[in-house]
C-alpha positions as CSV (number, residue, x, y, z in Angstrom):
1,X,94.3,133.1,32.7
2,X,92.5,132.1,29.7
3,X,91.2,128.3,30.1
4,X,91.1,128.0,26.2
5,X,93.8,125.1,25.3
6,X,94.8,124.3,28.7
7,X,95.7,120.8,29.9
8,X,93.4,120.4,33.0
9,X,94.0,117.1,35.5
10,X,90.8,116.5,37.0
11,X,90.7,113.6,40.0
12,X,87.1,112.3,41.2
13,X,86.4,113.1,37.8
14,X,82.9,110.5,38.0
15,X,80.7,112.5,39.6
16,X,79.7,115.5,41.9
17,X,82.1,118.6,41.6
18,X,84.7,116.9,39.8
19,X,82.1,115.8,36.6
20,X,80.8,119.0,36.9
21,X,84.2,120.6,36.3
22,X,85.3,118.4,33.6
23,X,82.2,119.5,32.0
24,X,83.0,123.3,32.7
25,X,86.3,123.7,31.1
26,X,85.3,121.6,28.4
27,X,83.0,124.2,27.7
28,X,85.2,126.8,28.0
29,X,87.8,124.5,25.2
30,X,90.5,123.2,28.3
31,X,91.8,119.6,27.1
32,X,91.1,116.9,29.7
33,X,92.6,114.5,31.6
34,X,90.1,112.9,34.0
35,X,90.7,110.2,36.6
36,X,88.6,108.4,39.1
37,X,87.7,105.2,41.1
38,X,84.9,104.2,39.6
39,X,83.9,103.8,35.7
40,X,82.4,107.2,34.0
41,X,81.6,108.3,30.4
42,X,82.9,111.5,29.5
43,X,83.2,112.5,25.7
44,X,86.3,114.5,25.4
45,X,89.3,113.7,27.0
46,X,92.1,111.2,28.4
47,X,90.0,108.9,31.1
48,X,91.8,107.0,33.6
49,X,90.3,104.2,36.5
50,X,92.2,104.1,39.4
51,X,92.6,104.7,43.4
52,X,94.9,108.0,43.8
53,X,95.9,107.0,47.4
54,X,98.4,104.3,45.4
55,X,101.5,106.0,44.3
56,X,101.5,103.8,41.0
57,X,97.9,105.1,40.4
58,X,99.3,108.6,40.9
59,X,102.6,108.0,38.3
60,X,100.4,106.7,35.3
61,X,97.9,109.3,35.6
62,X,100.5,112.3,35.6
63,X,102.4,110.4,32.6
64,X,99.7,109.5,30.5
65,X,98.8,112.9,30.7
66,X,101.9,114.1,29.6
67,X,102.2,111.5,27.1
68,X,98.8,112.3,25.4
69,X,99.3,116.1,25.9
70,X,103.4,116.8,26.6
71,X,102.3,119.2,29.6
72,X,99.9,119.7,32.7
73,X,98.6,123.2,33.3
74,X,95.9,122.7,35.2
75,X,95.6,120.2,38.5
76,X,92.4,119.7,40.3
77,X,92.7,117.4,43.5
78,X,89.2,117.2,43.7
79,X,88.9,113.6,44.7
80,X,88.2,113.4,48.6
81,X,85.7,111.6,51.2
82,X,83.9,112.3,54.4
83,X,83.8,110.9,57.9
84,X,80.6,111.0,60.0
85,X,82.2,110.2,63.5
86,X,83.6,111.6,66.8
87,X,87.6,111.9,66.6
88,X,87.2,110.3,70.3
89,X,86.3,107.3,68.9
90,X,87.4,106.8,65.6
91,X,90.0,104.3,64.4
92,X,93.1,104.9,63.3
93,X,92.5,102.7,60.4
94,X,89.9,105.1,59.3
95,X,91.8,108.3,60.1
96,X,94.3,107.2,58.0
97,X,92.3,105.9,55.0
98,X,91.0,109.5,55.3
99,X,93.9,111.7,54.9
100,X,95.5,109.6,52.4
101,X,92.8,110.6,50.2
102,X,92.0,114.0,51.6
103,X,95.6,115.1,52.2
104,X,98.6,112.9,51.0
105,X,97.0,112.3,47.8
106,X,96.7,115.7,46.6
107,X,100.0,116.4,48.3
108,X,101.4,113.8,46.0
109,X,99.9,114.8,42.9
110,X,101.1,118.2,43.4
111,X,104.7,116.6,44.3
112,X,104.4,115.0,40.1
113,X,102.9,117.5,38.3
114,X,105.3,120.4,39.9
115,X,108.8,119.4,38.2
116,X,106.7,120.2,34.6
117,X,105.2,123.4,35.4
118,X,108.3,124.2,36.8
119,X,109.8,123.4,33.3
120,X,107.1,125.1,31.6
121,X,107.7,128.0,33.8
122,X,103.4,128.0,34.6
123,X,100.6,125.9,36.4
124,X,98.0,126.3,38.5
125,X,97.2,123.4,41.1
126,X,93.7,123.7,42.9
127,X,93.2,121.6,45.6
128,X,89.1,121.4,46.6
129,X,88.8,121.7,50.2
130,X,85.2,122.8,52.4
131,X,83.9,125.5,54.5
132,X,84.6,122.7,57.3
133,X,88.2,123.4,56.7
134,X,87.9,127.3,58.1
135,X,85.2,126.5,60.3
136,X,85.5,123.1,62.4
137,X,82.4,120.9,62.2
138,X,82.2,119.1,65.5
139,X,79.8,115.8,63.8
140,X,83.3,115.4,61.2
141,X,85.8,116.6,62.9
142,X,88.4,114.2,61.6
143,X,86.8,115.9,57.8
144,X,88.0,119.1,58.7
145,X,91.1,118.5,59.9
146,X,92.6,116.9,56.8
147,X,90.7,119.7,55.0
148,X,92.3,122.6,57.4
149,X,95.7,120.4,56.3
150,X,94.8,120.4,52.5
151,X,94.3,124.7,53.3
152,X,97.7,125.0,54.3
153,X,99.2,123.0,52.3
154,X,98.0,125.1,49.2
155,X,99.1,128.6,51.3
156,X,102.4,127.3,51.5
157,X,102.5,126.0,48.0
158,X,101.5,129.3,46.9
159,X,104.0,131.3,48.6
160,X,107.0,128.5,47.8
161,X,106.1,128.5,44.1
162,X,105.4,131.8,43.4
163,X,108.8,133.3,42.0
164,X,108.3,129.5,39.5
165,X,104.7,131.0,38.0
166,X,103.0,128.2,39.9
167,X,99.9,129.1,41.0
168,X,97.6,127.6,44.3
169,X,94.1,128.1,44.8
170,X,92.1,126.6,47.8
171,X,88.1,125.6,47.2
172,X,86.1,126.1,50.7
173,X,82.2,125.0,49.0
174,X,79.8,124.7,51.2
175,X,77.4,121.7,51.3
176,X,77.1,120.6,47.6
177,X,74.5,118.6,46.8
178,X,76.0,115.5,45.5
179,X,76.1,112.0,46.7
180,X,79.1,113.2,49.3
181,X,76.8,111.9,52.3
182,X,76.1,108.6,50.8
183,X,79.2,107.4,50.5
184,X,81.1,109.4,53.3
185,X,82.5,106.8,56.4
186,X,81.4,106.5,59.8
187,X,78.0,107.0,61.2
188,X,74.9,109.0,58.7
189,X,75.3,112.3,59.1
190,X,73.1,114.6,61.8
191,X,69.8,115.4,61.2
192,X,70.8,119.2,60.0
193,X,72.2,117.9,56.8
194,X,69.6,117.0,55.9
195,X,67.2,120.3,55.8
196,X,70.4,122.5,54.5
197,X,68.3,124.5,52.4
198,X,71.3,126.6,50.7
199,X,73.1,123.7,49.2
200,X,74.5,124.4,45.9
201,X,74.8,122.4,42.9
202,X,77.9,120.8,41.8
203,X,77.8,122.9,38.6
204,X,77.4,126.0,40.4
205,X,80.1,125.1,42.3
206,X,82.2,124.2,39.4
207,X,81.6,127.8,37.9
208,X,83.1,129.1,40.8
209,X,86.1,127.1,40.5
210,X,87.1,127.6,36.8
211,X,85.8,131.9,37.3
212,X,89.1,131.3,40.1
213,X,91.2,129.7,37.7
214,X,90.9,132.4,35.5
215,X,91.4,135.2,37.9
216,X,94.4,133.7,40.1
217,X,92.3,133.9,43.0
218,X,94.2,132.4,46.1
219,X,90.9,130.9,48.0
220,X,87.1,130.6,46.3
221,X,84.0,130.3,49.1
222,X,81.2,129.0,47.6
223,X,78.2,130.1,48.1
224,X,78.8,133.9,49.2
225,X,77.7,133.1,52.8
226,X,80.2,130.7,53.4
227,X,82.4,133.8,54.1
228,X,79.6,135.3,56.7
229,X,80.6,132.2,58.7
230,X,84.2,132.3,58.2
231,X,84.5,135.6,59.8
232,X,82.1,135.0,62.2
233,X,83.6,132.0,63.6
234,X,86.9,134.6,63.6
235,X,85.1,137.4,65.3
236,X,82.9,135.6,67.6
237,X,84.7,131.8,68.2
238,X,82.9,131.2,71.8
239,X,79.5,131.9,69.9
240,X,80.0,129.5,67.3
241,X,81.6,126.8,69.2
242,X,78.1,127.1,71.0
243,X,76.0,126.5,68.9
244,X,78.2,123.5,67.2
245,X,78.3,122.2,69.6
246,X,74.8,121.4,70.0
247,X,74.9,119.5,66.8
248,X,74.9,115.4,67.5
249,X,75.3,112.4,65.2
């Protein structure tokens, strides 16, 4: 796919991966529609402030995009948060302020955008997920299971919207350095966070996600390792469940 004209949807468009991707297919001449919580300055583009786990967030971003621009090509559900705490003890207040952003947000979006790239008879939704969606991290569990959801989801989306020309891609980055800890819920993350010493930046990791745009890739695992652990947890799980389990908030 060339990127070059296309109407891009970015959510958590203020920072981190999501300002880093605005920036990238700016460069590479998409037209933008950004969205986020908090104010942000961005140059180009439709900007919009808002909370995406309310449906009447949701509506006016999808139709002010189509008013300014008459189509959506592009959707990036990148807007997500994190949850430092055991599932044994978490509340369900919390649980469920996490998956509505994590999971029936992007679900949502997806649900608004889908009747025009079904009319356009193209589109390509990208839902940014984690490594901790393949590969369960025991110190956020309740994390990885709305991201394992948010994976199948964009498998099934993929295979249901395939005859339509809608494409789904699914974005498993590894730790990114952004200010993802800072503001993620619960307790402060374990002590191994902090000397992750292959962390990537939030424009590398952008790279990665317009390079899959423009190949149709169905998944993108950034940094190249991330795969290593993907199929080791696969080959060996009783070895990795190990040593994750040693880890401790």
């Amino acid at each position: 796919m060339l990127v070059s004209g296309k109407v891009v949807l970015v959510t958590g468009a203020s920072r981190g991966i999501g300002a880093a991707c605005a920036d990238a297919f700016h460069r590479r001449g998409a037209l933008l529609s950004l969205t986020a919580r908090t104010d942000f300055d961005f140059p180009e583009g439709l900007k919009t402030l808002g909370d995406i786990t309310r449906p009447e967030t949701r509506a006016s971003v999808v139709q002010r995009t189509l008013d300014r621009y008459g189509r959506i090509d592009i959707l990036i559900n990148n807007a997500g948060a994190g949850l430092y705490h055991p599932a044994s003890l978490a509340s369900e207040a919390a649980t469920r302020a996490l998956f509505e952003l994590n999971f029936f947000a992007p679900l949502a979006l997806a649900q608004l955008a889908i009747p025009h790239m079904r009319a356009q008879k193209s589109g390509t939704i990208v839902n940014v997920a984690s490594i901790a969606g393949k590969v369960t991290l025991p110190w956020m569990t309740l994390y990885s299971a709305s991201k394992f959801a948010l994976i199948s989801l964009t498998d099934g989306l993929r295979m249901e919207l395939r005859e339509e020309g809608i494409h789904a891609m699914t974005v498993c980055p590894g730790y990114v350095r952004t200010e993802f800890h800072s503001h993620a819920l619960g307790e402060p993350p374990p002590k191994i966070v902090d000397f992750l010493k292959r962390a990537i930046t939030p424009e590398q990791c952008a790279e990665a996600i317009v390079r899959g745009v423009e190949r149709e890739a169905r998944t993108v695992v950034t940094p190249w390792w991330g795969w290593a652990l993907i199929a080791l947890e696969r080959i060996l799980p009783s070895v990795v469940d190990s040593r994750l389990s040693r880890v401790r908030l």
